[in-house]
C-alpha positions in Angstrom: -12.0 30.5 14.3 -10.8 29.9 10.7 -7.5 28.6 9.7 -6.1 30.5 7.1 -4.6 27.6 4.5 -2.7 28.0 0.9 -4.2 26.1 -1.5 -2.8 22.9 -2.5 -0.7 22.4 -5.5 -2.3 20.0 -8.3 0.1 17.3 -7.2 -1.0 17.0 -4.2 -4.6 16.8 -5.1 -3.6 14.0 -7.0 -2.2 12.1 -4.4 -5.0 12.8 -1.7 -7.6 12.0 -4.3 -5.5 8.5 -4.6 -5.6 8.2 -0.5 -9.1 8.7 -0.6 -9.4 5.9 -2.9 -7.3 3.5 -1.0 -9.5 4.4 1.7 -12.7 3.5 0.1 -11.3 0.1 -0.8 -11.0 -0.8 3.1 -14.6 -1.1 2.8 -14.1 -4.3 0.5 -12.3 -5.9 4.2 -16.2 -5.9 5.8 -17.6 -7.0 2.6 -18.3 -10.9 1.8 -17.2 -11.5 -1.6 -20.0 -11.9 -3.8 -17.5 -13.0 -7.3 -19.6 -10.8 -9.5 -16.8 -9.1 -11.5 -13.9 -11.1 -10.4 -12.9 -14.6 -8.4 -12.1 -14.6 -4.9 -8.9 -16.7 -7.0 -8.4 -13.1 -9.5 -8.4 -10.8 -7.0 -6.0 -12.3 -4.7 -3.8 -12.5 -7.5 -4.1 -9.1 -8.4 -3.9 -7.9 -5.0 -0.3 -9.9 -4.5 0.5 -8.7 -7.9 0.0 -4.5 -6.8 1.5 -5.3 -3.1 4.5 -6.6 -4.7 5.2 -3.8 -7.1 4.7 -1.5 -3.7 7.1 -3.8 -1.9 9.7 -3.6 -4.4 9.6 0.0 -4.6 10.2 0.5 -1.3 12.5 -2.5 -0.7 14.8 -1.5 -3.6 14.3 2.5 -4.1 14.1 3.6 0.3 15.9 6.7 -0.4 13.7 8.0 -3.3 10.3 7.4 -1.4 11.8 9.3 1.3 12.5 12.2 -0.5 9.5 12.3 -1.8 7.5 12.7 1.3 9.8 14.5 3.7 11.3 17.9 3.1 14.6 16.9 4.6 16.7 14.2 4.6 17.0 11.9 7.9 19.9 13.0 10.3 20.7 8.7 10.8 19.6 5.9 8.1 16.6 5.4 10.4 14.2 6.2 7.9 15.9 4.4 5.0 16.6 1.0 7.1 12.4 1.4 7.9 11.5 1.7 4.1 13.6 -1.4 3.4 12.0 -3.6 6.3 8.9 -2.7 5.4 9.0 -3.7 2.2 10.6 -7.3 3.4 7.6 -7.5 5.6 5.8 -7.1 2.8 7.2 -9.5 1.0 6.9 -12.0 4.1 3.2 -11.0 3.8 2.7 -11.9 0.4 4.4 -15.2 1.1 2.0 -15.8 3.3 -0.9 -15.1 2.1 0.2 -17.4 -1.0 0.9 -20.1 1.4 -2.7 -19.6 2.3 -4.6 -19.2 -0.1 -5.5 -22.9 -1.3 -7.1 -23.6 2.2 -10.1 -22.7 1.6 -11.3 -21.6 5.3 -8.3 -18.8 5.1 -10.7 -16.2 2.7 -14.4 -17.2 3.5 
């Protein structure tokens, strides 16, 4: 039994082609850092440096990232009041992670 699909538009190759890259980098969680390229010190850096640009995007622009990934807009805020707490989560996260990140038993 086939499924009988349209084809996708080039925008939305693009972004699965960026998913699928996000989800290659997981593999870097079951890695142990070797600090070839880049300090265990750089790359948190960097990583707290992108996570924050994502975090501010969706703490300060909620109702443009929901339009851009759902057809309709929400019948309640529910879907706006989630993009803004989880970009303060995010935030918290970062936090944290800086709070961590000079003990050095935190990122072996």
């Amino acid at each position: 039994m086939m499924i009988d699909t349209k084809p996708l538009p080039a925008d939305a190759k693009g972004r699965m082609l960026l998913s699928y890259v996000g989800y290659l980098g997981i593999i870097g969680a079951f890695v142990a850092p070797k600090e070839t390229y880049l300090s265990v010190k750089y790359a948190i850096r960097f990583m707290k440096i992108i996570y924050a640009g994502f975090c501010t995007l969706f703490f300060f622009l909620p109702d443009q990232f929901y339009s851009d990934n759902f057809a309709k807009p929400p019948k309640d805020n529910f879907g706006r009041l989630f993009m803004v707490m989880f970009g303060y989560l995010g935030f918290a996260v970062i936090y944290l992670i800086h709070l961590a990140k000079d003990n050095p038993g935190t990122f072996p």
